[in-house]
C-alpha positions in Angstrom: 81.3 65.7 21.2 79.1 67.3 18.6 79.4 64.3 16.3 79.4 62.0 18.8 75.8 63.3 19.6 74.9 63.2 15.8 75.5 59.8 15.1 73.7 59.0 18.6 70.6 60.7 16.9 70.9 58.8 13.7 71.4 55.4 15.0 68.3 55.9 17.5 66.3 57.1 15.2 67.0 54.1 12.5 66.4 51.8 15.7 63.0 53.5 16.3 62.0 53.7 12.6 63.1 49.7 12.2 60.7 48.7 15.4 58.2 50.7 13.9 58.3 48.8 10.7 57.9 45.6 12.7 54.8 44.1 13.6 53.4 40.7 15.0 49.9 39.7 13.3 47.8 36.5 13.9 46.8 34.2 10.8 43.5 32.3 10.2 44.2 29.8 7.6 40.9 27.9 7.3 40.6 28.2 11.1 43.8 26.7 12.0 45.4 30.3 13.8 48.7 31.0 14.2 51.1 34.1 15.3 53.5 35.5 12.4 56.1 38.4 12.7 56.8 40.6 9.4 58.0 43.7 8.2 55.6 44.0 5.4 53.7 46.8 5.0 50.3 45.2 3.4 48.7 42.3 3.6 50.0 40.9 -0.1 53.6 41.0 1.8 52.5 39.9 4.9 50.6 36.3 2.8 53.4 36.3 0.2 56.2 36.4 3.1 54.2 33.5 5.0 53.5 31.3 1.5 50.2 31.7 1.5 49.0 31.7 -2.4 46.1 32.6 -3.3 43.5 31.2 -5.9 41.0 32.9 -7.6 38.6 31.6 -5.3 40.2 32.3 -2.7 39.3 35.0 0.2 41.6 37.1 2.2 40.4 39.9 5.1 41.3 42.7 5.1 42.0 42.7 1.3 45.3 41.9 -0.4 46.1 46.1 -0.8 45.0 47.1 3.1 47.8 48.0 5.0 49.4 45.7 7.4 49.1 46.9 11.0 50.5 45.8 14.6 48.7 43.3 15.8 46.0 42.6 13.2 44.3 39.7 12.1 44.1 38.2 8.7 41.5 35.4 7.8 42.2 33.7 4.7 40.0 30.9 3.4 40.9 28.6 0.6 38.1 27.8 -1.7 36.8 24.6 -2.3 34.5 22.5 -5.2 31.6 21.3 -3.1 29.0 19.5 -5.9 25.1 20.2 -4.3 21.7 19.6 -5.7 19.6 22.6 -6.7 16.4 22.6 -7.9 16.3 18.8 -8.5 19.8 19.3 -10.5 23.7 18.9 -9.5 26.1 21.4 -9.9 29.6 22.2 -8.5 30.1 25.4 -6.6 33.5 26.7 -5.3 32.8 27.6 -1.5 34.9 29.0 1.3 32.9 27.8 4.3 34.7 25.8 6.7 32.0 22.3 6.8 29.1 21.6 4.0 26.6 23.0 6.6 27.9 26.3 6.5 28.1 26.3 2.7 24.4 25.2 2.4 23.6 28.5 5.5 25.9 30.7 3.2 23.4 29.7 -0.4 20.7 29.9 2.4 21.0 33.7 3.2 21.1 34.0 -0.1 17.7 32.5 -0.9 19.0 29.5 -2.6 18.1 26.2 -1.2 20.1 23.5 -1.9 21.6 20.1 -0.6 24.5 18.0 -0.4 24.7 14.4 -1.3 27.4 12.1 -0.3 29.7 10.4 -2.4 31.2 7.1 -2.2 35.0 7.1 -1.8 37.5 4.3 -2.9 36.8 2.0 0.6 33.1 2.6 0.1 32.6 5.1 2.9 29.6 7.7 2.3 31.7 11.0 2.9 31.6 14.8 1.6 34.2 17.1 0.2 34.1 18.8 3.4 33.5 18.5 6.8 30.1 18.1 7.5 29.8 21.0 10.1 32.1 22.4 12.9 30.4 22.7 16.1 26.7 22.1 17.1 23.6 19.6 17.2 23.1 17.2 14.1 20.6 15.3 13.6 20.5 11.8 11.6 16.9 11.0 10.6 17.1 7.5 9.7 14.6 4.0 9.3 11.7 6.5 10.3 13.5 7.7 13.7 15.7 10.9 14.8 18.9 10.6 16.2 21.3 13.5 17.8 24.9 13.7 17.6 26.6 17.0 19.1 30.0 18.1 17.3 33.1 19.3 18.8 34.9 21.2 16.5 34.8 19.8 12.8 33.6 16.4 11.8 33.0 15.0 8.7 30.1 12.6 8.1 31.4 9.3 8.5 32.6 10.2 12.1 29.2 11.2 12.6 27.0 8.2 11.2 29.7 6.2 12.7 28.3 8.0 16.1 24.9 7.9 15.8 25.6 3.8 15.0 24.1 4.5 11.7 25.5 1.5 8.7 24.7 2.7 5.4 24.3 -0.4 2.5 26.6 0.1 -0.8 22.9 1.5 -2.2 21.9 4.0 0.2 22.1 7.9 0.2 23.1 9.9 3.0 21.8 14.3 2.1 22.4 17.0 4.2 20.7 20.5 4.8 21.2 23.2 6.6 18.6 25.5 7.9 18.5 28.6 10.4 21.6 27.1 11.8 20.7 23.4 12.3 22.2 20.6 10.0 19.7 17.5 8.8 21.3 14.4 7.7 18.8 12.3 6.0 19.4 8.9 5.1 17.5 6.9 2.0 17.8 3.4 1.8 17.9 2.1 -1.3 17.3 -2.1 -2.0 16.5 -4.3 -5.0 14.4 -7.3 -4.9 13.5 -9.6 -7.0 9.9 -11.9 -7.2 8.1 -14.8 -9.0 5.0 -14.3 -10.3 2.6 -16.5 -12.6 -0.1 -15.5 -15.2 -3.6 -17.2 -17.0 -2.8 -17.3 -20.4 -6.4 -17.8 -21.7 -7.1 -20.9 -23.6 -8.8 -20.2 -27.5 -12.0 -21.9 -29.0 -12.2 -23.0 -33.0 -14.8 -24.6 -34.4 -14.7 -27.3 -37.5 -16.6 -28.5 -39.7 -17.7 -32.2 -39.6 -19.8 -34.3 -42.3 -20.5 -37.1 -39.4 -23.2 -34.6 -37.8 -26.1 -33.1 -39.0 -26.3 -29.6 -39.4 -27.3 -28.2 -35.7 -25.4 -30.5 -34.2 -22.1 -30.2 -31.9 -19.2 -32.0 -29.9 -16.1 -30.9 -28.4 -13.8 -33.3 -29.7 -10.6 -31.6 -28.1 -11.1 -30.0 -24.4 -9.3 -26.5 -24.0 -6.8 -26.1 -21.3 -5.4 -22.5 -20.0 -1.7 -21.8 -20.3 0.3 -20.3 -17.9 3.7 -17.8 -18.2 6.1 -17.1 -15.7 7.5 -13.7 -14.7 11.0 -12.7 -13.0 10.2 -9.2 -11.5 13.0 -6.6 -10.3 11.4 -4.0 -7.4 13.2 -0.6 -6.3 12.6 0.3 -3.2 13.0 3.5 -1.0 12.7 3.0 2.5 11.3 -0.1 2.0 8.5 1.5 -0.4 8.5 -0.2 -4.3 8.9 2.9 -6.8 9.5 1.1 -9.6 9.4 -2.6 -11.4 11.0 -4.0 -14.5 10.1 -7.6 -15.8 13.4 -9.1 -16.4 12.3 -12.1 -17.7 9.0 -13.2 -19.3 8.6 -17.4 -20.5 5.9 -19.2 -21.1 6.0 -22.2 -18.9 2.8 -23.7 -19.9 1.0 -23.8 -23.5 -2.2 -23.1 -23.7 -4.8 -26.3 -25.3 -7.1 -24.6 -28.0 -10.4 -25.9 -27.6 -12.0 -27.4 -30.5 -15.8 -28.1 -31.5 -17.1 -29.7 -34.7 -19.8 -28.5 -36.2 -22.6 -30.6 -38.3 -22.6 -30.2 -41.7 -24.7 -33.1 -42.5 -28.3 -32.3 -44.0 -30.6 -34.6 -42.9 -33.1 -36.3 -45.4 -36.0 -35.7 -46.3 -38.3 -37.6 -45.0 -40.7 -39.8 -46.8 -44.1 -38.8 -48.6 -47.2 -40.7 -47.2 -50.1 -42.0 -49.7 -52.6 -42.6 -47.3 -53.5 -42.4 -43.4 -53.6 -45.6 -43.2 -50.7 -47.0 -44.7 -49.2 -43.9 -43.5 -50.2 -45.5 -39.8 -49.4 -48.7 -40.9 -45.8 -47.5 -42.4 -45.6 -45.8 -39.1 -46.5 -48.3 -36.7 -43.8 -50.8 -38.9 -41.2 -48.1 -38.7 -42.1 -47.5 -35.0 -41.4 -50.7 -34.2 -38.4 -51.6 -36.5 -37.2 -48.4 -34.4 -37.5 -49.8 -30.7 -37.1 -53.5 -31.5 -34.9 -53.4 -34.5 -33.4 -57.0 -35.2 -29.5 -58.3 -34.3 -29.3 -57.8 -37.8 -29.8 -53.9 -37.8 -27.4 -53.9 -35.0 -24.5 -55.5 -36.3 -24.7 -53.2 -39.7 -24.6 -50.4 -37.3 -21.6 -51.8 -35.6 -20.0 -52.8 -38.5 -20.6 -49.3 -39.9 -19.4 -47.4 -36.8 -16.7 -49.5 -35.5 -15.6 -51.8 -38.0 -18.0 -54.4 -35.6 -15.0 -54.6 -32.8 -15.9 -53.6 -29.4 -12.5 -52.5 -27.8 -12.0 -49.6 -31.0 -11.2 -46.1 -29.7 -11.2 -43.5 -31.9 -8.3 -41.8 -33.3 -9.2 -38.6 -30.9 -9.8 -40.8 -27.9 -13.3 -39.5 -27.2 -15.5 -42.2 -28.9 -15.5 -45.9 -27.8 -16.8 -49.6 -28.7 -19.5 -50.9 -31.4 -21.1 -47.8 -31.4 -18.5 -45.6 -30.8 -20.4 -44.0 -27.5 -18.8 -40.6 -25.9 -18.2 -41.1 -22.4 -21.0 -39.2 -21.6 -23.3 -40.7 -23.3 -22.1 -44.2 -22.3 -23.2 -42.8 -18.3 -26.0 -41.2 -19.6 -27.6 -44.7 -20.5 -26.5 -46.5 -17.4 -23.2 -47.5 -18.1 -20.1 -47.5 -15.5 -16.2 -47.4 -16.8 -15.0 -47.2 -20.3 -17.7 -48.6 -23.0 -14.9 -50.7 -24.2 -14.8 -52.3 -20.4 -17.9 -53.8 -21.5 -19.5 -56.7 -23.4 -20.5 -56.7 -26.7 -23.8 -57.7 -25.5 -24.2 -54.9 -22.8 -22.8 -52.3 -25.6 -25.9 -53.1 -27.9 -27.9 -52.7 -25.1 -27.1 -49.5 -24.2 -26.9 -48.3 -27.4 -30.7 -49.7 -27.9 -32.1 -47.8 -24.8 -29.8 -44.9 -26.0 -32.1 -45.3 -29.5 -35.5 -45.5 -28.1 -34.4 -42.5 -26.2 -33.3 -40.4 -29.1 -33.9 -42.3 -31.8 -31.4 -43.2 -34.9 -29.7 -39.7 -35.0 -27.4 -40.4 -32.6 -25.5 -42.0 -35.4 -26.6 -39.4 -38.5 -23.9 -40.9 -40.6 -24.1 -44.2 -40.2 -27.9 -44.4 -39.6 -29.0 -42.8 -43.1 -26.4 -45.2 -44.8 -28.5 -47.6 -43.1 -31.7 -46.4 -44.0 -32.9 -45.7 -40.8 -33.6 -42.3 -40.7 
């Protein structure tokens, strides 16, 4: 009986040692909870019994050497690469928050403020390298308006913009922050456009020199003419806003037409000495009248000098016309309607004679003092 009752003793207490030994613990593995049984007798047992590895950015509580008691709980979270924007520059930090928000509240209590930007993923979807928050009130601010979407549990951000009935363009930027608790999703819309515009290209003026006028004396021979060039402009613009412009193409679609003047170079003669007041009047009075009624012979010697005597010439600039090689101004200026080559030979020298007791022989410097009319 006496061994009987010792091996009693021995196997009851191995039984009670062995359901010591045993526990039943719950596992939090990035929120997802489950119930585990183990003998181990500390938590590296209990994680390396379950296959839970851990990296080294990994966090375990209660720590890897606590002892492993009935009932406990163990919250492990696996680290993760989130890339955020600091100070107006991205980095990647490892995190073991559960959604971006709570990342962005974690570098919050720390004083760092920070945000995330989406990335594009291979279907083109705007999306984040983690949920975008588990639980609570987001708010989209988007095209100048606020919308709400209240989470269930986690959601990323496409679930949520999908929600809110928010489309987001192959250019636009979706950032979230997180701030005493509340998440911000703010979305940029980016666009290119692209305009026409047109600018004066200013026309130039040159002057020559001609021996066909007399010093002090001018005449545009060729009229000037503004150019024009054509610009192909690229806008970016945020939220509709241009922030920037790049010419993308520049031509010139239209030449500007220099505007040239000659100039006379021409002295004039000297005019002739006078012996006496009276023949001086008398030379006048002869010259006065050979100057308003000069004879058909004077006439055609002008012609023939200026023109060559035929009354349809135009000169090789196209601005002087006929017998006496009139500007088109001029020709009006005396009466005259159409081109001076329209008219008659007959209404040419008569024009040009009221044009000469207008302004006397200089009209035609060159010609004239060949003549010996001035």
């Amino acid at each position: 009986m006496g061994s009987v009752a010792a091996v009693a003793l021995v196997l009851g207490g191995s039984t009670a040692a062995i359901a010591a030994a045993h526990k039943s613990v719950e596992i939090d593995l990035d929120g997802q909870t489950y119930s585990h049984s183990t003998f181990a007798g500390d938590v590296d047992g209990l994680l390396d019994e379950a296959g839970i590895d851990l990296g080294p950015h990994d966090e375990v509580v209660p720590g890897v050497d606590e002892r492993l008691t009935d009932n406990a709980e163990i919250v492990v979270r696996t680290a993760q690469q989130l890339t955020i924007t600091e100070g107006g520059q991205e980095r990647t930090i490892w995190t073991t928050a559960l959604s971006a928000a709570g990342a962005l509240q974690d570098l919050a209590a720390t004083g760092r403020e920070a945000s995330v930007v989406a990335s594009r993923s291979s279907d083109g979807r705007a999306d984040l390298d983690l949920p975008l928050a588990v639980d609570g009130e987001i708010v989209i601010a988007v095209d100048g308006e606020e919308r709400t979407v209240n989470a269930d549990g986690a959601v990323s951000l496409a679930e949520v913009l999908l929600r809110a009935e928010v489309e987001l363009a192959a250019q636009d930027d979706a950032t979230v922050t997180s701030a005493d608790g509340d998440v911000l999703v703010t979305v940029t819309r980016r666009s290119t456009e692209t305009e026409t515009q047109t600018e004066v290209i200013e026309h130039e003026s040159a002057e020559r020199g001609t021996d066909e006028l007399y010093v002090g004396q001018s005449r545009v021979v060729q009229d000037g003419q503004d150019g024009e060039r054509t610009l192909e402009i690229v806008n970016q613009l945020v939220n509709g806003e241009v922030v920037s412009t790049k010419v993308t193409s520049d031509e010139v679609t239209t030449e500007p037409v220099t505007e040239i003047t000659e100039v006379g170079t021409a002295e004039r003669p000297a005019p002739e000495p006078t012996t006496s007041s009276s023949s001086g009047s008398s030379s006048s009075s002869g010259s006065s009248g050979g100057s308003s009624s000069a004879g058909s012979g004077v006439w055609a010697a002008l012609a023939q000098c200026e023109s060559g005597g035929n009354p349809q010439i135009v000169s090789s600039n196209g601005l002087y016309y006929g017998l006496y090689q009139f500007s088109l101004s001029t020709w009006q200026s005396v009466g005259g309607s159409g081109l001076p080559t329209e008219a008659s030979a007959a209404e040419q020298t008569q024009r040009a004679q009221a044009l000469q007791a207008r302004s006397g022989w200089g009209q035609w410097p060159h010609c004239a003092a060949q003549l010996g009319l001035l």
